[in-house]
C-alpha positions in Angstrom: 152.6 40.6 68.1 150.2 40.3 65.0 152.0 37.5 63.2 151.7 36.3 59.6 152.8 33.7 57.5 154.0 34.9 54.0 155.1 31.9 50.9 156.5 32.9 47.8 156.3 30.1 44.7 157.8 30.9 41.2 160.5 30.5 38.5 163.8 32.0 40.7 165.1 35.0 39.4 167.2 37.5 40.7 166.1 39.9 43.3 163.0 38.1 44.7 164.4 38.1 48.0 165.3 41.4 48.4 162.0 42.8 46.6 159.7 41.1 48.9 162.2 41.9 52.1 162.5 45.9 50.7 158.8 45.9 50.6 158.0 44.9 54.1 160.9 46.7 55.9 159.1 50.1 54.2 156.1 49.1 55.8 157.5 48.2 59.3 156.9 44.4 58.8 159.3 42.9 61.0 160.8 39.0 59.9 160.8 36.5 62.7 162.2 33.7 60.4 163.0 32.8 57.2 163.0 29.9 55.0 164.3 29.7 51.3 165.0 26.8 48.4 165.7 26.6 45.1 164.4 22.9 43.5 164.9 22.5 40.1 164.8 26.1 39.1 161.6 26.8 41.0 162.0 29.5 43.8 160.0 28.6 47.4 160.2 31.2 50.5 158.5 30.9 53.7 158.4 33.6 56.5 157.1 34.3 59.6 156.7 37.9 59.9 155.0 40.4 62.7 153.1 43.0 61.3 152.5 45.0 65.1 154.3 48.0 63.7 152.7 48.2 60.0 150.3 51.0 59.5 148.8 48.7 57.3 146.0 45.9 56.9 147.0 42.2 56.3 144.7 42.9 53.9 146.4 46.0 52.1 149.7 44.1 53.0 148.4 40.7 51.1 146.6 43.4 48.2 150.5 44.9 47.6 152.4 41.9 47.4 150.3 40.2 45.1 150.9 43.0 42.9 154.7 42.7 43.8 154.5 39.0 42.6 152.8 39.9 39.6 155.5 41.9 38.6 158.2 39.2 39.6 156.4 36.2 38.2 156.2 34.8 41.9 152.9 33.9 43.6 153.0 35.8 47.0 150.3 34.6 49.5 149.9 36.4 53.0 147.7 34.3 56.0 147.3 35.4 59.7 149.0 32.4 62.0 145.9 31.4 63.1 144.5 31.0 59.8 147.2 29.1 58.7 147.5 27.2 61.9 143.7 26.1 61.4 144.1 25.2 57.6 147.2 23.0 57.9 145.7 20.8 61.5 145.2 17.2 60.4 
């Protein structure tokens, strides 16, 4: 299992959701969990996601949904568990 931690921040709109899931389903990236919520107008997502199947990089994967976010006016951050893991220890 090669999991990742993926956040998307940004004005909601419709279809973020099913962009960002589309987008990883077509590149085999399989969604262990899955956390959502609207505040205020402001859209927040959280996922843990296992990339074991992906042809594809974390690195290609974080390059391609940055641009997806771009497009969506959402800002899409992708982070290896470990990396995250190590960033958020007090």
């Amino acid at each position: 299992m090669q999991k990742t931690i993926i956040t998307v921040v940004g004005r909601d709109t419709v279809g973020i959701i099913a962009k960002v899931c589309t987008y990883l389903a077509g590149n085999q990236v399989n969604i262990l969990d899955i956390s959502q919520t609207i505040v205020d107008g402001f859209f927040n997502m959280m996922m843990v996601a296992d990339m074991a199947g992906s042809q594809k990089t974390i690195p290609e994967i974080r390059h391609e949904l940055h641009q997806i976010g771009e497009e969506i006016g959402c800002q899409i951050h992708v982070q290896h568990e470990d990396i995250f893991q190590m960033m958020h220890r007090i």
